[in-house]
MMTF fields as JSON, N, C-alpha, C and O atoms, coordinates in Angstrom:
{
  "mmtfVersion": "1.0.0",
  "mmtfProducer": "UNKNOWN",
  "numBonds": 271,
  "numAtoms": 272,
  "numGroups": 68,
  "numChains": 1,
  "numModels": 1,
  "chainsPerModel": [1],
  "groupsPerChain": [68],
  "chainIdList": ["A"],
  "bondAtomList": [4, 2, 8, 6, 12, 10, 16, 14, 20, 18, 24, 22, 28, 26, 32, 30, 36, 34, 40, 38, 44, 42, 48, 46, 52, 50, 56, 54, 60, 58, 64, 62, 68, 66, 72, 70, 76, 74, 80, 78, 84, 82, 88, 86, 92, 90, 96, 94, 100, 98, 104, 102, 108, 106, 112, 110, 116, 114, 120, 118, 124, 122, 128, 126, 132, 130, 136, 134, 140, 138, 144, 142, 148, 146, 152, 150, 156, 154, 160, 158, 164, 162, 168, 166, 172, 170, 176, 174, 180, 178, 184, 182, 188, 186, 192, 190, 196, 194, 200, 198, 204, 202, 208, 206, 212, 210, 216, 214, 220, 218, 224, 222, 228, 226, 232, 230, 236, 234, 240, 238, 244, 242, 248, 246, 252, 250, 256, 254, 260, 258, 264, 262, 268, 266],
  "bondOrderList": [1, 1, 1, 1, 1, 1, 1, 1, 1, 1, 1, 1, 1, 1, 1, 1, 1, 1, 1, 1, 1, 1, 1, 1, 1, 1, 1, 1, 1, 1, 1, 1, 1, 1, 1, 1, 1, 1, 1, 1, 1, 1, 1, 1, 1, 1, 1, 1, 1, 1, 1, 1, 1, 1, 1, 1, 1, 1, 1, 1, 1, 1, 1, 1, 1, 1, 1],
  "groupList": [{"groupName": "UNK", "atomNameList": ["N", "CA", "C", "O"], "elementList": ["N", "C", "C", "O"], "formalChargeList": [0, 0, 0, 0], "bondAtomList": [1, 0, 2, 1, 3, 2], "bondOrderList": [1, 1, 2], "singleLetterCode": "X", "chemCompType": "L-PEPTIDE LINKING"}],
  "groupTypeList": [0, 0, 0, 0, 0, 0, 0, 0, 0, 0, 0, 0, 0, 0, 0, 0, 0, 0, 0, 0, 0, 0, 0, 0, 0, 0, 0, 0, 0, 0, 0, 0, 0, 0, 0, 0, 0, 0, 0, 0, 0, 0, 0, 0, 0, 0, 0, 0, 0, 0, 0, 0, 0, 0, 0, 0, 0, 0, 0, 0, 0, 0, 0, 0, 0, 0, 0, 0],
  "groupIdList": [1, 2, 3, 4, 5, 6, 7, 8, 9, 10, 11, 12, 13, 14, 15, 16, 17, 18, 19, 20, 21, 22, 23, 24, 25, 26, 27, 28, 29, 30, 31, 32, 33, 34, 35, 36, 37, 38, 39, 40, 41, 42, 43, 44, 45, 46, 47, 48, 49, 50, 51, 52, 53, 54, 55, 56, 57, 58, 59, 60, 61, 62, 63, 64, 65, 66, 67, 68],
  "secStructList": [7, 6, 6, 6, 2, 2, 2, 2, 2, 2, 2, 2, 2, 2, 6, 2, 2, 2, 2, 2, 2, 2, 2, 2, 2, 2, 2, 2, 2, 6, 6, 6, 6, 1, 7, 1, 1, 1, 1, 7, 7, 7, 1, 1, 1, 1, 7, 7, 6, 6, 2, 2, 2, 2, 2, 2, 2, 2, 2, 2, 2, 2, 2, 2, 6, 6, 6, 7],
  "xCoordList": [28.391, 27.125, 26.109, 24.904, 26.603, 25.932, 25.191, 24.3, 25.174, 25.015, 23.608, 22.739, 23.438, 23.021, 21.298, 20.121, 21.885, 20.842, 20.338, 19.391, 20.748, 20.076, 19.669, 19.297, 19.613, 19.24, 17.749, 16.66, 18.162, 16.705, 15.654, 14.604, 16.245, 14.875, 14.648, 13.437, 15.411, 14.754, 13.871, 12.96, 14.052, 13.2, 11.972, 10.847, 11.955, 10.724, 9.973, 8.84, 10.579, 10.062, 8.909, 7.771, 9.93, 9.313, 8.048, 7.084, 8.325, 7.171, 5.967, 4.836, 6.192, 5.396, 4.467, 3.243, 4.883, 4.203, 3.781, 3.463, 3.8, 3.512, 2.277, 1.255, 2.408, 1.334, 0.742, -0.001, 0.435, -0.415, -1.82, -2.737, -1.994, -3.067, -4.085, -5.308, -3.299, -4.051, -4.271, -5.483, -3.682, -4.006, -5.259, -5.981, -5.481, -6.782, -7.682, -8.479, -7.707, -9.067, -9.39, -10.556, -8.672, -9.38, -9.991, -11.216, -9.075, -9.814, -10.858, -11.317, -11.53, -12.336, -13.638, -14.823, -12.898, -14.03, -14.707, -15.885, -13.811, -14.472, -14.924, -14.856, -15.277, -15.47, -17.085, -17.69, -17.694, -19.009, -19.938, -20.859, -19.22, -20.11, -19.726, -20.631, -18.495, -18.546, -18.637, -18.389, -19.033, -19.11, -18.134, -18.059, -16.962, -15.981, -15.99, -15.131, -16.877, -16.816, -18.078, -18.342, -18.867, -20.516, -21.469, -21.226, -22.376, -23.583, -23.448, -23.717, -23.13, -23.1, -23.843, -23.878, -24.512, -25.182, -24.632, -23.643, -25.519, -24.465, -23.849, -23.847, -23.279, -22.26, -23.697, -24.252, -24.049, -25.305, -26.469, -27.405, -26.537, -27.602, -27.991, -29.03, -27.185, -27.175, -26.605, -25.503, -27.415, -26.978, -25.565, -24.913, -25.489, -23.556, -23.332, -23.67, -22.967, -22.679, -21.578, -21.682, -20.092, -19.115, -19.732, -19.088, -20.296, -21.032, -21.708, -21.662, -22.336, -23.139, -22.538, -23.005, -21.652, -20.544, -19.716, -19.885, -19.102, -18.334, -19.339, -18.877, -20.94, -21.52, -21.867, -21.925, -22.051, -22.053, -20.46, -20.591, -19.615, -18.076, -17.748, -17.194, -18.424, -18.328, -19.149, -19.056, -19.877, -21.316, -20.73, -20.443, -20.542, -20.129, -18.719, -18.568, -18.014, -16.923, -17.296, -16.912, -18.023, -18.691, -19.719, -20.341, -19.931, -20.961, -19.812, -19.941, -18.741, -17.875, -16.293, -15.292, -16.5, -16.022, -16.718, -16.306, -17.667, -18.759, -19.172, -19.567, -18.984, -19.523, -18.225, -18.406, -16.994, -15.721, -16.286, -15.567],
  "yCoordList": [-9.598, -9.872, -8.782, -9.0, -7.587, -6.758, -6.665, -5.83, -7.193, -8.05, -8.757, -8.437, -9.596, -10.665, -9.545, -9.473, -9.057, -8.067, -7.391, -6.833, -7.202, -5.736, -6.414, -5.761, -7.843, -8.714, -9.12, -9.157, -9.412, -9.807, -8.835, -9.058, -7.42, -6.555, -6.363, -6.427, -6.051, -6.067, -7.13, -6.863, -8.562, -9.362, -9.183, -9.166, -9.06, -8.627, -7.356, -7.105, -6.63, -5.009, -5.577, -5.212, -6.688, -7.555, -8.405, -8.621, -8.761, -10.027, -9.254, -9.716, -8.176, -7.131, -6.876, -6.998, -6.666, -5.95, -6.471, -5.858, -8.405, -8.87, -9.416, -9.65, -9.591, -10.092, -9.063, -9.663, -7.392, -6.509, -7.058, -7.398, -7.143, -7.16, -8.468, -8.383, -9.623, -10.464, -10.316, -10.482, -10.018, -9.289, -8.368, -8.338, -7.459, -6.304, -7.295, -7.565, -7.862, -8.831, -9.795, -10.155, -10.125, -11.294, -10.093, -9.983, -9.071, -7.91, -7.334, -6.572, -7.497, -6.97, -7.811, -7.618, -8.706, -10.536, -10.609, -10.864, -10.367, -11.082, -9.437, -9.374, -8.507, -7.28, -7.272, -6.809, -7.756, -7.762, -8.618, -8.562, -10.0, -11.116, -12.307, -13.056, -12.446, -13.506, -12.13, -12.445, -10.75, -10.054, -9.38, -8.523, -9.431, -8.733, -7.442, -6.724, -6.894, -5.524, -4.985, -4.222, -5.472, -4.901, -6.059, -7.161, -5.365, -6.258, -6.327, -5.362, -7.22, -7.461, -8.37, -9.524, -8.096, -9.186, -10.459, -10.467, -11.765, -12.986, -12.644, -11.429, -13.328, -13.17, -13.938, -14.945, -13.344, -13.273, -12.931, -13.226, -12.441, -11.974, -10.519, -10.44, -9.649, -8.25, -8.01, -8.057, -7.841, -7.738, -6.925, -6.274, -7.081, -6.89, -6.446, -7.389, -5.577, -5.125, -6.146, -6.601, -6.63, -7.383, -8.542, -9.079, -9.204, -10.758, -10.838, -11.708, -9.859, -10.321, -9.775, -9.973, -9.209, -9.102, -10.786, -11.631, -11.073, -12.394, -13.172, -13.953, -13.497, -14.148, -14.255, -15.216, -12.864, -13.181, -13.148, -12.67, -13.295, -13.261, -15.152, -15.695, -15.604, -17.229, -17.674, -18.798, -16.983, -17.845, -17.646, -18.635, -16.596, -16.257, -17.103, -17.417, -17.364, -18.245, -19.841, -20.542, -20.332, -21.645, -21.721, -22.777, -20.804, -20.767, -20.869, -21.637, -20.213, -19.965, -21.255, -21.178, -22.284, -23.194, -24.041, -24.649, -24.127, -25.403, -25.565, -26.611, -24.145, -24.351, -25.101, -25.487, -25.351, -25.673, -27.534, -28.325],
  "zCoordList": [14.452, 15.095, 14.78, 14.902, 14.367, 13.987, 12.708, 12.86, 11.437, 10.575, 10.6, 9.789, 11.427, 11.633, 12.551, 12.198, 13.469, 13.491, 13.156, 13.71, 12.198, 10.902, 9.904, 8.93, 9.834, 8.914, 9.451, 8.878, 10.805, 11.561, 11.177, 10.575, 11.752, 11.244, 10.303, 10.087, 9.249, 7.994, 7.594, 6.81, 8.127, 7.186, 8.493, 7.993, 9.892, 10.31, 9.838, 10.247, 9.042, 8.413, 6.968, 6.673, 6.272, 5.396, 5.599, 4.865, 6.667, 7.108, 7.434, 7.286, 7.841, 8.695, 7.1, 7.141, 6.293, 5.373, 4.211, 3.192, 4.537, 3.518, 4.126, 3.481, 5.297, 6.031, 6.598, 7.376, 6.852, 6.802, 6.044, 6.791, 4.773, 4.272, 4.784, 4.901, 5.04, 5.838, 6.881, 7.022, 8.049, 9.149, 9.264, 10.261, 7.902, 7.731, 7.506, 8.405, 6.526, 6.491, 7.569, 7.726, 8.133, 9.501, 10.184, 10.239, 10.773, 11.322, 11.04, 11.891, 9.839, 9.113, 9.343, 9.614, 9.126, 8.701, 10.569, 10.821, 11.469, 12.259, 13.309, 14.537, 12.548, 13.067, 13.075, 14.042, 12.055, 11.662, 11.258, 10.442, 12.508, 12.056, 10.908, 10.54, 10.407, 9.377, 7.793, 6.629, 8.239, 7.175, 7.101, 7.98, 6.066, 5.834, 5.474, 5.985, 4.593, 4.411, 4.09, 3.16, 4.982, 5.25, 4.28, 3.789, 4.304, 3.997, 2.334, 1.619, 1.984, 0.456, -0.338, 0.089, -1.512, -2.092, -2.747, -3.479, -2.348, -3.17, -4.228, -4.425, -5.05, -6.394, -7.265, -6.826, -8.334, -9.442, -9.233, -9.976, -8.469, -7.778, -8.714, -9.369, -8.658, -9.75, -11.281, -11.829, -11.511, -13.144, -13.23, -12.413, -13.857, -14.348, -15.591, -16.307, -16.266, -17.408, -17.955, -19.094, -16.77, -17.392, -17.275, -18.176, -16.99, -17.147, -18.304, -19.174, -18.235, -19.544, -20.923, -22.044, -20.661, -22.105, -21.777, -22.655, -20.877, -20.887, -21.229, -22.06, -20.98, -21.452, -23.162, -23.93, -23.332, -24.695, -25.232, -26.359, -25.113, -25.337, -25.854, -26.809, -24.655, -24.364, -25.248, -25.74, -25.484, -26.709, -28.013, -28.686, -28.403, -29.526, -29.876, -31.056, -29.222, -29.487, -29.525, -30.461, -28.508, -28.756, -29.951, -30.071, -30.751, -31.942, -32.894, -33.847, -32.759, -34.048, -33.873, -34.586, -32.794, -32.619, -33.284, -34.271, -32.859, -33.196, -34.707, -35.222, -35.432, -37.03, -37.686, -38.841, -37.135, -37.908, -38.14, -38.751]
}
C-alpha cells in the first residue's frame, strides 16, 4: 500500500509542474484586465526586422517558383 502512495505523489509533484505555467498565465491574464503581460501593441502594428526579412524570404521564393 505503500507503493501506491508514493506513486500518488509523485504524479501530483508532476501534475503540479506541468500545469504551473498555465496556472501563471490565467493569473497574469486576469490580473490586469484581459491584459496578460501589460499594455502591448497589436501584432503588425511595429515594424519588425524578422517580418520583413520573412517577407522578403516569401517573395523571393514565389518569384523563383513562378519563373519554372
Amino acid at each position: 500500500m505503500g507503493g501506491v502512495t508514493e506513486l500518488f505523489i509523485i504524479m501530483l509533484i508532476i501534475a503540479t509542474a506541468a500545469f504551473l505555467p498555465l496556472g501563471y498565465f490565467i493569473y497574469k491574464y486576469t490580473q490586469k484586465n484581459g491584459e496578460p503581460f501589460g499594455n502591448i501593441e497589436p501584432h503588425g502594428d511595429s515594424p519588425s526586422l524578422v517580418n520583413d526579412l520573412a517577407e522578403t524570404a516569401i517573395h523571393f521564393i514565389k518569384t523563383k517558383l513562378g519563373k519554372k
